[in-house]
C-alpha positions, -999 to +999 in steps of 0.1 A: -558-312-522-538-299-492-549-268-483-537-243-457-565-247-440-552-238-403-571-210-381-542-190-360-547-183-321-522-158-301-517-134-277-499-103-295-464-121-280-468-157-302-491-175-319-500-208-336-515-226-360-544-250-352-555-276-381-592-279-389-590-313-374-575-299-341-539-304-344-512-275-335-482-276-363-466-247-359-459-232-327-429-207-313-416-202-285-417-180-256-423-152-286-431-149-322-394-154-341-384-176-311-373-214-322-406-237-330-417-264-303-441-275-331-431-274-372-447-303-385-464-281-412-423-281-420-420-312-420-446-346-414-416-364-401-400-348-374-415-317-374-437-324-339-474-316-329-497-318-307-530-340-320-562-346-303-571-383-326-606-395-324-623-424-343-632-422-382-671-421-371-662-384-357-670-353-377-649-329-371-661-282-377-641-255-366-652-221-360-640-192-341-659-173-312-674-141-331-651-112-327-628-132-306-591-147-316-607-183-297-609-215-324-636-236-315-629-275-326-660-295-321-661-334-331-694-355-334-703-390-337-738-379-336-740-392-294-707-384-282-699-348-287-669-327-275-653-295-285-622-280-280-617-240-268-579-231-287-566-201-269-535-181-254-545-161-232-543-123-232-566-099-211-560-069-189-543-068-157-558-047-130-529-024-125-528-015-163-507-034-191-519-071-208-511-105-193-495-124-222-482-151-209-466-178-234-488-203-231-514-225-250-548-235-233-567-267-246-600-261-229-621-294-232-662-293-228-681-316-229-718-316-248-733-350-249-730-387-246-691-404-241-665-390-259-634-404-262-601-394-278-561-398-280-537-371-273-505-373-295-482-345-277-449-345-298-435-311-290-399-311-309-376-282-292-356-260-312-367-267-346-364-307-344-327-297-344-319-323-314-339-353-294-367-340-276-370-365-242-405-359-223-411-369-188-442-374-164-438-355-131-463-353-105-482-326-115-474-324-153-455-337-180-419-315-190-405-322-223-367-316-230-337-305-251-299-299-242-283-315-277-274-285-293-288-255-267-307-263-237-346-260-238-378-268-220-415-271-223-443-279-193-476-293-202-506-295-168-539-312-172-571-327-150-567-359-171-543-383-168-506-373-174-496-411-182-524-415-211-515-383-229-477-394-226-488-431-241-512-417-263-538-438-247-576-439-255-589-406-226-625-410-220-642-376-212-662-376-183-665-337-176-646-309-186-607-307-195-578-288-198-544-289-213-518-260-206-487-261-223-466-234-209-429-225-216-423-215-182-431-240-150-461-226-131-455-219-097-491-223-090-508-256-106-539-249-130-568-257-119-602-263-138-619-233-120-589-210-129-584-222-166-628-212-172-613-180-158-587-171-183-611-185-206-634-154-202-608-130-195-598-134-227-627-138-247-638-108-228-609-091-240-612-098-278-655-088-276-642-056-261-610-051-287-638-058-319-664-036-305-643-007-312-638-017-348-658+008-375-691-011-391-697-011-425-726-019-445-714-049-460-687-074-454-685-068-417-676-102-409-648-105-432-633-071-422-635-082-385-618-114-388-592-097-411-588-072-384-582-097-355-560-116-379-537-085-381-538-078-342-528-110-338-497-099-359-489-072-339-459-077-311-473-057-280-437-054-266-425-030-291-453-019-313-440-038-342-464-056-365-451-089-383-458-098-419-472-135-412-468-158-382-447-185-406-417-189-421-407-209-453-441-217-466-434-216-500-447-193-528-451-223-554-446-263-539-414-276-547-396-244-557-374-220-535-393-191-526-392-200-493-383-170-468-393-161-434-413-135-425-416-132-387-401-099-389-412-064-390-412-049-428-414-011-426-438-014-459-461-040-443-465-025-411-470+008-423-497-001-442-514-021-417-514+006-389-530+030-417-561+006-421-565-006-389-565+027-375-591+035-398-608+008-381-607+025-352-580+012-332-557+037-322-536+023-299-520-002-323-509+034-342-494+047-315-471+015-303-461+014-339-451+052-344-430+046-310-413+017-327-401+038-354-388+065-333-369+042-310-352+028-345-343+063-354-322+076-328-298+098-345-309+119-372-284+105-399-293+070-394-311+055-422-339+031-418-337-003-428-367-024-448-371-042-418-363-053-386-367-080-359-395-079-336-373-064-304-362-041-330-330-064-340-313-050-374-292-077-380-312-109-393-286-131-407-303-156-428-295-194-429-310-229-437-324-258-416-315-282-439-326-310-412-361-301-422-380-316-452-401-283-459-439-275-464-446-309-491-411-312-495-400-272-505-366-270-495-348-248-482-365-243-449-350-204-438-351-185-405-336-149-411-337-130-440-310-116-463-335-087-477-326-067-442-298-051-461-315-042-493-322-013-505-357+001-511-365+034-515-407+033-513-407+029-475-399+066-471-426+076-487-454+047-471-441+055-433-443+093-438-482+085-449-485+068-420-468+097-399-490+120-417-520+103-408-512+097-373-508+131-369-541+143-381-551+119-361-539+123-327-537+164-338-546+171-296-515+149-288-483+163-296-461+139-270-443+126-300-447+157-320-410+166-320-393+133-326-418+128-356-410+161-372-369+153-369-379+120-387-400+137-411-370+162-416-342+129-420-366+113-443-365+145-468-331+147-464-326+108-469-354+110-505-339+143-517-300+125-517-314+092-532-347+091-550-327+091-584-310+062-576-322+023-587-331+002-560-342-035-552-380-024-553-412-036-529-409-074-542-371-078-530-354-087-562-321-098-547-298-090-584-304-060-603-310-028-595-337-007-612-357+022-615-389+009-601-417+033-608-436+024-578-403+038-558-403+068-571-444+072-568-435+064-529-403+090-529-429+115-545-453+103-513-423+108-489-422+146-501-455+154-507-469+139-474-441+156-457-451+192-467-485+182-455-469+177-422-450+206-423-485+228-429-502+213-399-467+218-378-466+253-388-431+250-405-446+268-438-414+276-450-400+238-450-428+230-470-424+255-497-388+245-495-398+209-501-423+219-532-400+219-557-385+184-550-425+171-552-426+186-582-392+175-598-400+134-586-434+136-600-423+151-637-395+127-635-425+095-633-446+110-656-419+117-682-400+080-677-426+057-662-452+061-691-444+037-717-468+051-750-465+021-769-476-004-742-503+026-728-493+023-693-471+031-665-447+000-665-425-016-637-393+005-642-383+032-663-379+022-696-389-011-693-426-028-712-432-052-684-462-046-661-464-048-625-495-044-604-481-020-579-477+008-598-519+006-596-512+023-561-505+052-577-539+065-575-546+054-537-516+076-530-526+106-541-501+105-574-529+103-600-564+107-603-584+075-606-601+089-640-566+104-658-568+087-691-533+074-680-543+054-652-575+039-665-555+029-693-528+013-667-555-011-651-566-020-686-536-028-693-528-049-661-558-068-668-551-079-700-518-091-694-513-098-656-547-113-651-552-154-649-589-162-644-594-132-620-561-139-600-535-113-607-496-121-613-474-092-592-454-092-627-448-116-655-411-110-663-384-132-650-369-127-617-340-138-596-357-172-591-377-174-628-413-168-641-437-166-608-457-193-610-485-181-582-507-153-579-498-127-555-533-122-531-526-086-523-523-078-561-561-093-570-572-071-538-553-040-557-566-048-589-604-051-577-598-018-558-585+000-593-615-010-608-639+004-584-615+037-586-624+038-623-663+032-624-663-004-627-682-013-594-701-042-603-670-061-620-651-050-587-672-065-564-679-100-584-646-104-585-643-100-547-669-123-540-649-151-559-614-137-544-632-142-507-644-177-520-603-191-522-601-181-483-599-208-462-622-221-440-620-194-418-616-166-438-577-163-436-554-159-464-516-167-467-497-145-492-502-164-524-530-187-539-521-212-569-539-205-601-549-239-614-565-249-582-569-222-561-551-238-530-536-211-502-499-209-505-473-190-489-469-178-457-498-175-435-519-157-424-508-131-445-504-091-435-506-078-463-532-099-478-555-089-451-547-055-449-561-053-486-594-070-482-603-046-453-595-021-476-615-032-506-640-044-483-646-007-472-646+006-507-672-019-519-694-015-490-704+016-499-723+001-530-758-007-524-780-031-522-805-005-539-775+006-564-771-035-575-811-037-582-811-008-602-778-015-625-789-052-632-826-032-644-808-010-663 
């Protein structure tokens, strides 16, 4: 079975995916959403990569530096043993601010005997769109593209430039490099200085994870989870992407295929809550000054999302030249849901304003522009929170009455007052109370279906949806109101395949889901912890964390017959939710586990 079993390395400006047998399919750019250089994961054929082949005697691990974003390839004959450092760098610059340069580093080293290898560099500008030519230069080898828009790639080494071109047999005598940089260097790498950015960086990521929170349990997985989602933020602007990939499809074959190197308001949101739980504060703070350099004038509405340099136009289209992940056509960059309406993010930013407040509660330099967005975002929920929407999972024909919108335009409100207590505005938010009020009585008295015994995905609708089980982390419901417990009994017995949750069951723009949504088994476990059912929670999180890949990561989905990874990767929101059920379950015992299996 083909897994997605890739580990990601970036600098907070790109990233890329690295196979477990050392090959780079995916790559982009100088930046995130820029065109690919590498795409075979989109396509075997023409996609491009960049390959380091040895012999079939070789065994081949992979294993990242603890606490660091570095991806550690090592390959064994059992004599001749060689690993490979995967990195871009990023560290600090002595006058303040990151270096970030877009570049990969390929750092050889060797450990014993004779290794020897083949290089297979293939980079393919532009998304294969036109003929990539390479040449060898003096000093490096520059790779090519003027067919459709001109393009150009540099690769430097200390072995030979004529071998990796051939793909020739390289014997390793010593340590090795390979740079691939989308700008020419002005100054040639040398071994000395590569070793240099090497620590620099690793230094950097020791440093970044020493600040996250420790937990009693799971510490590893909510560390790796946390890099993972660094790695998604976009340092430039303080956006934070949902996954490094586009077009990795949701089910293989079919056409849920979108591309989701963009900045969703939703996603984002609830990543900078959780990580700055972590501990990481800065990552807050870029984020809140991305929203407030969105929302210039106080009658613009926010969009769901945007592009990473905060572009609100993201026309979609196809690559129809492209085969797609195993053949899942269309391959898309864009994405048409820029223009849809959803009415939840209101209420998930304005959580994230309110905690960011509370948080930074000695630093008021953003004070002002955060209460005028608070102010817009009443005025935008109180105009439209009785009006349908497309809902958090995009449907792209009917409008509904999605309950978990209207739980997240009760958020917007109620979260809102809260920020008008701590800015002293007390009578804004007893001019807000009665809106609160009105949404909540509104869900209560339409979202509750009695003869299914559950709040449902829409207003009168029977069909279940596991979002509306964040009703309780939001404050909407208590997690032992006879109504909610009987919610995630009720999701259970209907949404739930072999501990795998569906996001819904009913029929959707593109037919009956045929995957399980990751972030909705994470919700799931967390409901049942909410409701008393610890020990259920936290066997089921042992088997969800079991379907990772072999470095922990998640993409977005994971098939339900055979467990393999699927969708795009590695996931935001998927790892957002394990940190959070990892923190939740941590706080059971070892002590607590002894006693109930007594009992």
């Amino acid at each position: 079975m083909k897994n997605l079993n890739y580990g990601i390395i970036g600098n907070c400006r790109s990233a890329a995916l690295v196979s477990d047998t050392g090959a780079i399919e995916w790559c982009c750019l100088p930046e995130f959403d820029s065109a690919s250089v590498f795409a075979k994961i989109l396509d075997q054929e023409i996609g491009g990569s960049f390959e380091i082949q040895v012999t079939d005697d070789y065994t081949i691990t992979q294993k990242y530096i603890p606490n660091t974003s570095i991806l550690v390839t090592t390959f064994s004959n059992g004599t001749d043993t060689f690993e490979i450092n995967d990195f871009m760098p990023r560290y600090r610059k002595e006058k303040g601010g990151y270096m970030a340069p877009p570049e990969i580093i390929r750092y050889f080293k060797k450990l014993s005997g004779n290794p020897s290898f083949r290089i297979i560099y293939d980079p393919r500008l532009d998304y294969s769109s036109g003929v990539t030519s390479s040449y060898v230069k003096e000093n490096h080898i520059v790779s090519l593209t003027g067919t459709i828009k001109f393009d150009s790639l540099f690769l430097y080494s200390n072995l030979d430039l004529e071998s990796i071109a051939n793909g020739n047999e390289i014997k390793l005598k010593g340590d090795g490099y390979l740079l691939m940089a989308y700008n020419e260097k002005i100054f040639i790498p040398t071994l000395t200085k590569i070793n240099l950015e090497f620590e620099r960086t690793k230094t950097y990521w020791l440093s970044w994870s020493d600040k996250t929170t420790e937990y009693k349990k799971y510490n590893e997985q909510i560390a790796r989870s946390a890099i993972t989602l660094k790695l998604l933020s976009y340092e430039k602007t303080g956006a934070v992407l949902a996954a490094a990939t586009t077009s990795l499809p949701e089910t293989i074959g079919e056409v849920r295929n979108w591309d989701y190197r963009f900045c969703w308001i939703r996603d984002a949101s609830m990543v900078v809550k959780v990580i700055s739980e972590l501990g990481h504060k800065k990552l807050a703070k870029d984020y809140l000054q991305f929203i407030i350099d969105l929302v210039p004038n106080k009658d613009e509405k926010l969009q769901i999302m945007y592009g990473i340099n905060k572009e609100k136009k993201l026309t979609e289209e196809t690559l129809d030249h492209l085969s797609g992940y195993m053949g899942s056509k269309p391959v898309r960059i864009g994405n048409a849901a820029y223009s849809q309406r959803q009415n939840d993010i209101y209420g998930i930013l304005m959580d994230v304003i309110h905690q960011q407040l509370i948080t930074f509660s000695n630093d008021t330099e953003n004070g002002e522009e955060l209460w005028n967005i608070t102010k817009g975002i009443v005025w935008v929920v109180d105009k439209h929170w009785q009006e349908p929407d497309k809902g958090i999972w995009e449907f792209r024909t009917e409008e509904r009455h999605f309950t978990f919108s209207k739980i997240l335009c009760w958020t917007a409100i109620d979260r809102a007052i809260k920020v008008a207590r701590i800015l002293g505005k007390k009578h804004k938010a007893e001019k807000w109370e009665p809106l609160a009020a009105a949404i909540k009585n509104d869900i209560m008295e339409n979202a509750w279906n009695e003869s299914v015994q559950a709040f449902t995905q829409s207003y009168g609708s029977n069909d279940l949806d596991t979002s509306v089980l964040l009703m309780e982390s939001y404050g909407f419901i208590e997690a032992m109101d006879p109504k909610y417990v009987a919610t995630v009994k009720a999701i259970e017995r209907d949404l739930s395949n072999d501990g795998l949750l569906y996001r819904y069951k009913n029929k959707d723009d593109f037919g009956l889901p045929s995957s399980s949504f990751t972030i909705c088994t994470f919700w799931f476990i967390n409901s049942l912890y909410k409701i008393g059912e610890e020990r259920k929670a936290e066997k089921l999180f042992e088997q969800l964390l079991s379907y990772s890949n072999h470095l922990g990561l998640f993409s977005e989905d994971i098939d339900f017959e055979t467990k393999r990874l699927l969708g795009n990767f590695p996931q935001a929101y998927s790892h957002l939710a394990l940190i959070e059920t990892a923190i939740n379950l941590s706080r059971i015992t070892n002590e607590e586990v002894v006693l109930d299996a007594i009992r």
